[in-house]
C-alpha positions in Angstrom: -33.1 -10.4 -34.0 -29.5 -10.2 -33.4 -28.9 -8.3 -37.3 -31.9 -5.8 -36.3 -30.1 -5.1 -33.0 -26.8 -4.4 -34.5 -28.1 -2.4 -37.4 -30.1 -0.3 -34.2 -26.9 0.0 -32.3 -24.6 1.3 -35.7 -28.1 3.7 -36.4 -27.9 5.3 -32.9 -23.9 5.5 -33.5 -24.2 7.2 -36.3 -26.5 9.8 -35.6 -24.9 10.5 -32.8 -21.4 11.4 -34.9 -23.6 13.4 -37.1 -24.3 15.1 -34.2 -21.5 16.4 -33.4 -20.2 17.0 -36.7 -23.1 19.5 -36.9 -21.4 21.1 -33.6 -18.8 24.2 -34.4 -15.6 23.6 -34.5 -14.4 24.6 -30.9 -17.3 22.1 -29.9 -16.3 19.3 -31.8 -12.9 19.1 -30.4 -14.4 20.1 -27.0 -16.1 16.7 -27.5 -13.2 14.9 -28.9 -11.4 15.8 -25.5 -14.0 14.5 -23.4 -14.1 10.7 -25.2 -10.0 11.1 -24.8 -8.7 13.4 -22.3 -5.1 12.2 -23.8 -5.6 12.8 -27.4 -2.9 14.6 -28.8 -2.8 17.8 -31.1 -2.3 16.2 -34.1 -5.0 13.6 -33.7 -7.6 16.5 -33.5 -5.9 18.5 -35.9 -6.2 15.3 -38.2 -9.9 14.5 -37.2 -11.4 18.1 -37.0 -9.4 18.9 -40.5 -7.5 21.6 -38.8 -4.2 22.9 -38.7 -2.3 21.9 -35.1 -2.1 26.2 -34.4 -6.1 25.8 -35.2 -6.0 23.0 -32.7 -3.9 25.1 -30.3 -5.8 27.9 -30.2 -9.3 26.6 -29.3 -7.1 24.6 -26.7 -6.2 28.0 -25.2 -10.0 29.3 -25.3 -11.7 26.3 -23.7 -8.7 26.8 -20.8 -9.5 30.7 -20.6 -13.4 29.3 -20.2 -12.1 27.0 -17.3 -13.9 24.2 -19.8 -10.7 22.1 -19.3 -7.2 22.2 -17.0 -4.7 22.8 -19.9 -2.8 19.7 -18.9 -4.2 16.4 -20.5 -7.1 18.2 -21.1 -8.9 17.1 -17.7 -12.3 18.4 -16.9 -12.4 20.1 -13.3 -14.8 17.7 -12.3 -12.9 14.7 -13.4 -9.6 15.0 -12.0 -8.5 11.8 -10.5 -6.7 10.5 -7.3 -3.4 8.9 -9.6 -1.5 5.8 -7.7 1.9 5.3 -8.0 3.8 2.2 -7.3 3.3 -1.7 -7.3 0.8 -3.7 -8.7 1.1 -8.1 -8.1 0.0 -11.6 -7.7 -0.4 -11.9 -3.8 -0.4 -15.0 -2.7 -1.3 -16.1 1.2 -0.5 -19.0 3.1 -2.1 -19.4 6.3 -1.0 -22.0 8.8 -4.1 -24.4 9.9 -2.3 -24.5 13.3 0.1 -23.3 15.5 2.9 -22.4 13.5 6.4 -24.2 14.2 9.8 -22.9 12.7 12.0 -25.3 10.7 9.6 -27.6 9.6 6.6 -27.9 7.1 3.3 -26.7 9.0 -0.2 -27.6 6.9 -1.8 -24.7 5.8 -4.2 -23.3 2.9 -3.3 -21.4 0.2 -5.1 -18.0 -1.3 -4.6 -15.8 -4.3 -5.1 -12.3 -5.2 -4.2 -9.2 -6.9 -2.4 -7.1 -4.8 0.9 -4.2 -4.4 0.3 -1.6 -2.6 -0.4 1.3 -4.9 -3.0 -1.2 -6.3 -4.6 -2.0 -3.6 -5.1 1.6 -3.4 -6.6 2.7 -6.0 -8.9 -0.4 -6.0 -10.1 0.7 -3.0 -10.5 4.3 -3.9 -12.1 3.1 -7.2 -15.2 1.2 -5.1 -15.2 4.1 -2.9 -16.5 6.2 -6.0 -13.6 8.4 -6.8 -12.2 8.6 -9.6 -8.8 6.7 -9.9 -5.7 6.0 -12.5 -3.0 3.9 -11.6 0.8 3.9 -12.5 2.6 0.5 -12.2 4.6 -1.8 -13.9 3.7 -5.3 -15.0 4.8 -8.3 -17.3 2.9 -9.0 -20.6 2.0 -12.7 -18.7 -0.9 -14.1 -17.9 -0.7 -12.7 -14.1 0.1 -9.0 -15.7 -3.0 -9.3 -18.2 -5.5 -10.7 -15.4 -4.3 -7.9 -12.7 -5.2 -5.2 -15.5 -8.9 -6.6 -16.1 -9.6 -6.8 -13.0 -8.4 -3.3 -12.3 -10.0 -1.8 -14.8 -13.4 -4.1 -14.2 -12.8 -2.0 -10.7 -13.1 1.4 -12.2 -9.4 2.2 -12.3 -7.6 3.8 -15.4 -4.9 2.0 -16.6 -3.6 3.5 -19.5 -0.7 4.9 -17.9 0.9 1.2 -16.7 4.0 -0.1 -18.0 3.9 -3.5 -19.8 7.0 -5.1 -20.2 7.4 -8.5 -22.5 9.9 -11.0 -21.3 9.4 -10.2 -17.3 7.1 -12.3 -14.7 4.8 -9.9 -12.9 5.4 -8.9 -9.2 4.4 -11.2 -6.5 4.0 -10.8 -2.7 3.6 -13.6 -0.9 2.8 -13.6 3.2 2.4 -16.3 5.9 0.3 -16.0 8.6 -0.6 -17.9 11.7 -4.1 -19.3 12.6 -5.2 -16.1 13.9 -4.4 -14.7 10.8 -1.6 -12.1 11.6 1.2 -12.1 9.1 4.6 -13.6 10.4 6.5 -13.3 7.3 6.2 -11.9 4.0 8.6 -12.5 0.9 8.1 -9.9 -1.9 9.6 -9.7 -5.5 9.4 -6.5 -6.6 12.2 -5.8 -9.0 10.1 -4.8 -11.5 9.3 -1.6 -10.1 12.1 -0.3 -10.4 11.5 0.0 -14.1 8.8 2.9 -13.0 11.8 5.2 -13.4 12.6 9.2 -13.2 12.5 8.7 -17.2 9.6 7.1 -17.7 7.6 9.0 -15.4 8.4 11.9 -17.7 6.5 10.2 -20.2 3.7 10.3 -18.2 3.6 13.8 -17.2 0.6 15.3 -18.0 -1.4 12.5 -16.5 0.5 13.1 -13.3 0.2 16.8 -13.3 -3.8 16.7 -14.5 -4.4 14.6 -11.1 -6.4 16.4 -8.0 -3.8 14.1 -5.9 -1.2 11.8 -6.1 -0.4 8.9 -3.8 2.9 6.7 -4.7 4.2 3.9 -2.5 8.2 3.2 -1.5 8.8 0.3 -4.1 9.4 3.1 -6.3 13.4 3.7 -7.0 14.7 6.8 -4.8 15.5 8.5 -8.0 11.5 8.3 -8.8 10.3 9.6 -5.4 12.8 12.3 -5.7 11.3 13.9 -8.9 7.5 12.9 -7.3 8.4 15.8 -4.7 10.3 18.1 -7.4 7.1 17.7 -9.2 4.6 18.3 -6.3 6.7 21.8 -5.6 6.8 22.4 -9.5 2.9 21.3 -9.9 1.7 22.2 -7.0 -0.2 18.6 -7.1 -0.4 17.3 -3.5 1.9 13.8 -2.9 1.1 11.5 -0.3 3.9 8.6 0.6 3.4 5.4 1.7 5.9 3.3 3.2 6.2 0.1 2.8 8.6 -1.6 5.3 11.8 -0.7 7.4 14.7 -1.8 4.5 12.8 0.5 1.6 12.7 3.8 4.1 15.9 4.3 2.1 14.4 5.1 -0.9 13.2 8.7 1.0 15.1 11.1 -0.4 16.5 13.7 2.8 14.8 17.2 1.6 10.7 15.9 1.7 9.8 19.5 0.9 6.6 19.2 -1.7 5.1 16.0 0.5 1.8 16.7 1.6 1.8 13.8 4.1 3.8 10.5 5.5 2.1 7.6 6.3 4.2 5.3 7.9 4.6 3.3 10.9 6.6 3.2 14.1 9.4 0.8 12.6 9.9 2.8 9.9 9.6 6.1 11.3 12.3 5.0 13.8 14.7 4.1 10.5 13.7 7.5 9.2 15.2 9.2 12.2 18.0 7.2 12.7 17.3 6.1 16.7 14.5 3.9 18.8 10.7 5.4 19.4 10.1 4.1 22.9 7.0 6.4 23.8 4.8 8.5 22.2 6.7 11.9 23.2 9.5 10.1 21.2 7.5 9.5 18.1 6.0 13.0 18.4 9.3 14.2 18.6 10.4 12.3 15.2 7.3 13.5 13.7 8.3 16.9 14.4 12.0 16.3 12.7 10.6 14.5 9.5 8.0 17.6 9.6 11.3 19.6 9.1 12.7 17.7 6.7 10.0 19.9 4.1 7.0 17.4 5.3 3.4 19.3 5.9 2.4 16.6 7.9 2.9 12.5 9.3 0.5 9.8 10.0 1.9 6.9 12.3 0.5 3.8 12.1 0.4 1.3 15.0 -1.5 -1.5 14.2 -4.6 -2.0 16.8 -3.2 0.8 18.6 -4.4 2.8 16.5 -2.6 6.2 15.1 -0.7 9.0 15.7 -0.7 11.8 13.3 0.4 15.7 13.6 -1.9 18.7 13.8 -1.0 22.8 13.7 -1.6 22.0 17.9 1.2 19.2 18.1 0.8 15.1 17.7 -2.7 13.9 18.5 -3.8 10.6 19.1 -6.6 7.9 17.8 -7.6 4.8 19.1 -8.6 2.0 17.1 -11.9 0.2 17.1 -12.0 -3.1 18.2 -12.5 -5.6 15.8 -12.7 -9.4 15.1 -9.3 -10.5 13.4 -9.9 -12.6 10.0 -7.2 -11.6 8.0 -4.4 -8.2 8.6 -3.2 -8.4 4.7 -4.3 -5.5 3.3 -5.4 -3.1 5.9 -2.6 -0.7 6.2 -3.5 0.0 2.3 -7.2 0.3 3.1 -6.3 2.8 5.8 -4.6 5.0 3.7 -7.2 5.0 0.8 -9.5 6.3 2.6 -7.3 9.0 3.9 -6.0 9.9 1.0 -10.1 10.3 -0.4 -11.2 12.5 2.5 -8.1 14.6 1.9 -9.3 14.3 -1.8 -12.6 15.8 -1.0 -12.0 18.1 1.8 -8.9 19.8 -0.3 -5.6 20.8 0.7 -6.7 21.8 4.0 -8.8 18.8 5.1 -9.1 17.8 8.8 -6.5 15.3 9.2 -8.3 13.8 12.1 -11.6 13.0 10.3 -8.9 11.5 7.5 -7.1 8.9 9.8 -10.9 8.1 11.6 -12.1 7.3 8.1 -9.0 5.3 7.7 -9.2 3.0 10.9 -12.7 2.6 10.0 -12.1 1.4 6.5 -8.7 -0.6 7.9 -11.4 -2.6 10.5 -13.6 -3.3 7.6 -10.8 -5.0 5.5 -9.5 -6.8 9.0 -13.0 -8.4 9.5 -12.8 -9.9 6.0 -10.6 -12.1 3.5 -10.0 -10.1 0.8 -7.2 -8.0 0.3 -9.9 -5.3 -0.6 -13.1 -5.4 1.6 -15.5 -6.8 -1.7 -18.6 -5.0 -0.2 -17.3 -1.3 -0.3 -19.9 1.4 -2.3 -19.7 5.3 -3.0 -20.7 7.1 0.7 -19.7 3.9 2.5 -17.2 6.2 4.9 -19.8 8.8 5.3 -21.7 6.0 7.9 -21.4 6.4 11.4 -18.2 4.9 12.9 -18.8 2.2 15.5 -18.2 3.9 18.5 -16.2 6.7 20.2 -12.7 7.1 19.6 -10.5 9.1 22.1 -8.3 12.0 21.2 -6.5 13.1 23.8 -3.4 15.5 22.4 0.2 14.2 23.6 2.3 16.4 25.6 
């Protein structure tokens, strides 16, 4: 049964290369593109029997057709949301009771795959939309099981950086029996082999996205050419901080960034001074807005979010929710901004953004994972749970 299933399978392959050999020529590589959006020009010259101007010129056709982008080849329809940053072994420690400094506490012990860039895209990926992912990772066991499971996810991987002879990142947090994080210890040297060079070898991946969204474990060198190529590109870039020591690796000039998300600690690094109301964080918005950013989202935890409109800063309250575990739901927020900005365009409403975002960010509270396991295409197009005020600041 198994030979007669096999022989059925290589039948059904074969007539459907015969297939498309029987297509014209423009079809055929039209086809070729489609299987590997990053085939090169000399690997359909050399599989169409063509010469590379042959190639070159029914390139330039299918782009006049609007059949394909001209970079990478992407199909309109198929342009991803491309993450940018780290990718790592989390591991969580949670303290079975109150927890007391200096000396050991009992506790249990949880692993996942984690980094925020990843967490990302794995959220975008179960949301439906189509997702790549930039990182870096050792050629270990840790690096090899965070890429199958990625990709098992949905998540295109072909543009990571393995690296032999490294451990893979790892991030690991303690929290207290309520499950809010008290400390977190992260080694992430490896990304800063995601450098301005290496980037460049991934440029038409990065220029064929519909958005991309990079986190601040990147080097500042990195995130500088991010902006130069969001103004060159005219790609949108989302930032995503990280914590208060990496708000160095900002560059000054932000002009290219689509939008900041951040919170009040580092937004008060960013501006050099203490945020002590919300006309002070409105104010800072407005100063980073300056700096060449279109617009800023501020995080505050269950108080919700601030984030800036044409009209000035408004306001969001979060739902309330029943606390299992915090790990994970700053990431979750900004997924799901980042996918409504995604599918509304350049000029999406902000405000239905960052309510998609706190409802997504309440989902991942109420659970243990890192990434809320029961998320589904149209899961953000339910009903939130209630009202949330918006009141604009003054």
């Amino acid at each position: 049964m198994q030979n007669i299933y096999l022989a059925s399978t290589n039948i059904c392959l074969s007539e459907s290369l015969a297939t498309v050999s029987e297509l014209p020529k423009k079809e055929q590589l039209y086809e070729l593109i489609r299987a590997n959006p990053f085939i090169s020009q000399q690997d359909l010259a050399t599989q169409l029997g063509l010469s590379r101007s042959a190639v070159a010129n029914y390139i330039a056709t299918l782009v006049r057709e609007r059949r394909i982008l001209g970079r990478a080849y992407v199909l309109p329809d198929q342009r991803p949301i491309l993450c940018i940053g780290a990718a790592n072994l989390d591991r969580k420690l949670r303290t079975l009771g109150k927890l007391v400094l200096g000396t050991s506490n009992p506790a249990s012990q949880d692993e996942s795959f984690g980094g925020v860039a990843r967490n990302i895209a794995e959220n975008l990926a179960r949301l439906g939309a189509p997702t790549a992912l930039i990182t870096a990772v050792g050629n270990d066991a840790s690096g090899r099981a965070l890429l199958a499971h990625a990709e098992d996810a949905g998540i295109d991987t072909r543009g990571v950086l393995r690296l032999d002879g490294v451990a893979s990142g790892t991030y690991t947090a303690v929290l207290d029996q309520d499950g809010e994080m008290v400390v977190a210890l992260a080694d992430m040297a490896l990304n800063d082999r995601l450098t301005r060079d290496f980037l460049a070898t991934r440029q038409q991946q990065r220029a064929s996205a519909a958005l991309v969204v990079a986190d601040l474990n990147l080097p500042h060198d990195t995130v500088a050419a991010l902006l130069d190529d969001a103004v060159r590109d005219a790609v949108p870039l989302v930032l995503v901080a990280v914590s208060e020591p990496k708000m160095a690796r900002l560059p000054n000039n932000l002009l290219g960034l689509r939008l900041l998300i951040l919170n009040e600690g580092e937004l008060a690094v960013r501006v050099g001074r203490s945020l002590a109301s919300d006309a002070a964080i409105g104010a800072a918005c407005a100063e980073v807005q300056r700096q060449g950013a279109q617009d800023v989202i501020v995080t505050r935890g269950a108080r919700g979010v601030l984030y800036t409109t044409p009209q000035g800063v408004m306001r969001l309250d979060a739902p309330a929710v029943d606390v299992v575990d915090v790990t994970g739901a700053g990431d979750a927020f900004a997924a799901a901004v980042c996918l409504s900005l995604h599918s509304g365009g350049e000029s999406g409403d902000l405000g239905l953004a960052c309510r998609r975002g706190l409802q997504l960010s309440a989902l991942t509270i109420e659970c243990e994972q890192t990434v809320c396991p029961t998320l589904e295409p149209g899961h953000l197009d339910l009903p939130s749970a209630g009202p949330i005020n918006e009141p604009l600041l003054n």
